[in-house]
Structures are given as structure tokens and as C-alpha cells.
C-alpha positions in Angstrom: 26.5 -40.9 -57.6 28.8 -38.1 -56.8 29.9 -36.5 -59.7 32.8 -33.9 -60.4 31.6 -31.5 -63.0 34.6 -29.7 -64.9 34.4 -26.3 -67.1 38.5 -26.5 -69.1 41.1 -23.5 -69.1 44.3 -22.5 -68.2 43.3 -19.6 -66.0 39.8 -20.7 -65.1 39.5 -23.8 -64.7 35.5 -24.2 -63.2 35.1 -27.1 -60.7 31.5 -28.4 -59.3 30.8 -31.2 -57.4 27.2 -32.9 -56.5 25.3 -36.0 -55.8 22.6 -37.2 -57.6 20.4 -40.2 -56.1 18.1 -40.3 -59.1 15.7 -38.1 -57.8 17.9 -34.9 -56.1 21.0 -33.1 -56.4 23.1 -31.9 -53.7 25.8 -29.3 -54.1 29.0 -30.5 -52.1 31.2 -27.8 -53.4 32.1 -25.4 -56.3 34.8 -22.6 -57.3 37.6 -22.3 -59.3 41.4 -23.4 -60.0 43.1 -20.1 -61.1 46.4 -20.0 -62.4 48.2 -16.3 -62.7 49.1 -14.7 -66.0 52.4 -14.0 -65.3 53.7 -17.5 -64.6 55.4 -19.8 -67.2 52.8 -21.9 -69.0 54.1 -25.2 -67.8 53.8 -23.7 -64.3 50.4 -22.9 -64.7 49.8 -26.6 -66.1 51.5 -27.8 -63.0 49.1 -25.8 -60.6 46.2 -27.2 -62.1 47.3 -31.1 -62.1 48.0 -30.8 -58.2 44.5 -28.3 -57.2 42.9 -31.1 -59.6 44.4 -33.9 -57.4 42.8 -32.3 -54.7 39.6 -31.6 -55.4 39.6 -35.3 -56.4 41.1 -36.9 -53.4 38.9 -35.1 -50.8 35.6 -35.5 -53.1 36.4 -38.8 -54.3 33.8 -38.7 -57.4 32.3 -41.8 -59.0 32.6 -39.8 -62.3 34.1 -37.1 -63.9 32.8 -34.5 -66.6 34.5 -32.6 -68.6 33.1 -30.5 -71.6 34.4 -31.1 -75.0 36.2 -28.2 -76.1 35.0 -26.4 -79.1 36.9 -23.3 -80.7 36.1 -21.7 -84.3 38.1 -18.4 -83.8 41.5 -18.6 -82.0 43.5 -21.4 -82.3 46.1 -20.3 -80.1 44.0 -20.4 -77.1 42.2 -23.7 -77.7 45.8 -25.4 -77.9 46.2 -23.8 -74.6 43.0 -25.0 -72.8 43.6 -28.3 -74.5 46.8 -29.1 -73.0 45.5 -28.1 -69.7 42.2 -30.3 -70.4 44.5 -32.9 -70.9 45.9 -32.2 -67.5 43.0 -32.6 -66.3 42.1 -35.8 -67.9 45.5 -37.4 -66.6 44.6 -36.2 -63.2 41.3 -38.1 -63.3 42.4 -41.5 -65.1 45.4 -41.7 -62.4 43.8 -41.6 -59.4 40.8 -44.4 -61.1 38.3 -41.9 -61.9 35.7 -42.7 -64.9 35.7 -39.6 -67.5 32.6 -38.5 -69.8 33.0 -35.5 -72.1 29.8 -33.6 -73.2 29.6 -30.5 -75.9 28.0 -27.1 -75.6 24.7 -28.6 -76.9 24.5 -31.5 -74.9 25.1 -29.7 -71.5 22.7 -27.4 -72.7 19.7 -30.2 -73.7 20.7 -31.5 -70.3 20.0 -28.3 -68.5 17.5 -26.3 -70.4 16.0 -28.7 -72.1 16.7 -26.7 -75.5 20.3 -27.2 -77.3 20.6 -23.8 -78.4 19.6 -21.8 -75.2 22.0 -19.2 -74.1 24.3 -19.1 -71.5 22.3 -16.9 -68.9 19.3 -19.3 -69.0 21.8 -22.3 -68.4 23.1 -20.6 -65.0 19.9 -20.2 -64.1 18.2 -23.6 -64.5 21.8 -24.3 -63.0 21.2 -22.5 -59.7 17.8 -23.6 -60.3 18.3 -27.2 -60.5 20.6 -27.1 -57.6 18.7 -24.7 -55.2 21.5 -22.2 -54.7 20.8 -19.0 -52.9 22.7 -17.2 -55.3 24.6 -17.3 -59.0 27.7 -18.9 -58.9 30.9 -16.9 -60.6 32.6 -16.7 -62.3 30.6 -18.6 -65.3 33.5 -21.3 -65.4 32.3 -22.5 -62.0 28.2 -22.5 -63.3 29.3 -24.2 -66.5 31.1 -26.8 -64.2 27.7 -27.4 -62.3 25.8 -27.7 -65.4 28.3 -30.1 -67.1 27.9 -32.2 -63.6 24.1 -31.8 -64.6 24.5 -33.1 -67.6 26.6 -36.0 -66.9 23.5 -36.6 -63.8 20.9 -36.9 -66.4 22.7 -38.4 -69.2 24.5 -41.3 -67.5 23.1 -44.6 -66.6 22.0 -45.2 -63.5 25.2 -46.3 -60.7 23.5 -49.7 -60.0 23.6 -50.1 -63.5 26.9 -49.1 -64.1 28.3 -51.3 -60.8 26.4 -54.2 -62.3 28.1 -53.6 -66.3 31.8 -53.2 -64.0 31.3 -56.4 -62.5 30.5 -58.3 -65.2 33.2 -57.2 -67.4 35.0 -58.1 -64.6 34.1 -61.3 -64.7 33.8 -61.6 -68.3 37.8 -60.8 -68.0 38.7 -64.3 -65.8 
């Protein structure tokens, strides 16, 4: 299953993508989609839906994660990142791609093991997990890998999820 993990912003916006057979992961790529301060807003929007249509055209994922966004200080910037998560989603459900959202604690069960663990220990058992040589930065693009973690170990398996398709598929006739 090649999954396309997704950390949300507006100037960050933290992009991993692995496989997962089951057994192993293997990184296939990871970095960033930055958008500069300076532009107009809808601009920066605009830059992410087309770098997203990208990533997701040359990686082709079977799935896509996305964390759930969770703000309890300044509203201003979660209505920001939300309307670029919601660029994001669009760019997902248009070209066909499945989306799963997971919060903080989740990704962190996933990862750690332990819902409340901080965000150093999740890069690690990130770059853990995935055998990287080094750290990946900034922490957008770790958080992307670990939500693409999350989604690996929390999903059912693709034979599984090819066999549900197919029957709703045929269910629909």
C-alpha cells in the first residue's frame, strides 16, 4: 500500500510518502510545499493545490492521510490552515484518491505507542520506524511520515480493502 502522509498549513505544508506491505515500510519521498509570506493568501492556496497535484500524480498513492486539525489558542491561524487543508482534501478526492484523517493522539498511539508522548520521541520512532539516516526537517515533513505511519498501522489491510471495493461495487448493480 503506498500511502501519502500529509502534515496541513499554509506555509508548511509536510508531505511523506511510503509503502507498507504489512511487514515493512519503505520511504519513497518526503519534504515540504512552502508557500511565501508575502504572497496573497489565495495565491498561496493556489501553490499548494497544484505542488499537491503533483506529488499525487507522480506517487500515485492508494491512500491519503491527513491529520485532523486541532487549535485551542488562535483562531485566526486554524481558519487559515483549514482552508488550505481543504485544498488539500480537494486535490486528493479529484484525482480518486481515498482520504483518512487521524488526531494528534492517534498518530501518536500509532507511532509511540503512548497517546501523550511528545513530539521529539514521535520523530524519532519516526526515523526509527522508517530507517532514515537522519531527522527529517522541518517537523511538518516528520509529522507527515508519522501520520503516513499511522494510517499504515491503523488501516485495514489492501486485500481487504480491494475485496470491501469490489463488493460495494457489485452490491451497487
Amino acid at each position: 500500500m503506498r500511502i501519502l502522509g500529509i502534515d496541513p498549513g499554509y506555509a508548511i505544508v509536510g508531505v511523506g510518502v511510503i509503502e507498507y506491505n504489512g511487514r515493512q515500510f519503505k520511504t519513497l519521498e518526503y519534504g515540504a510545499i512552502t508557500t511565501p509570506a508575502g504572497k496573497p493568501f489565495a495565491d498561496r492556496l493556489l501553490m499548494i493545490h497544484q505542488q499537491m497535484q503533483e506529488v499525487i500524480m507522480m506517487y500515485k498513492p492508494d491512500a491519503m492521510s491527513v491529520e485532523k486539525l486541532y487549535f485551542n489558542t488562535n483562531t485566526t491561524t486554524a481558519i487559515d490552515v483549514a482552508q488550505a487543508r481543504g485544498v488539500i482534501l480537494l486535490s486528493a478526492r479529484q484525482a480518486g484518491v481515498p482520504v483518512y484523517e487521524y488526531t494528534p493522539l492517534q498518530v501518536k498511539q500509532a507511532v509511540v505507542g503512548y497517546g501523550r508522548a511528545e513530539k521529539r520521541q514521535v520523530i524519532e520512532m519516526t526515523k526509527k520506524i522508517l530507517s532514515l539516516s537522519k531527522t527529517p526537517h522541518p517537523d511538518d515533513v516528520a509529522d507527515a511520515l508519522a501520520i503516513a505511519i499511522c494510517h499504515a498501522h491503523s488501516a485495514p489491510s489492501g486485500t481487504a480493502t480491494r475485496m470491501l471495493e469490489q463488493a460495494i461495487r457489485l452490491a451497487g448493480r
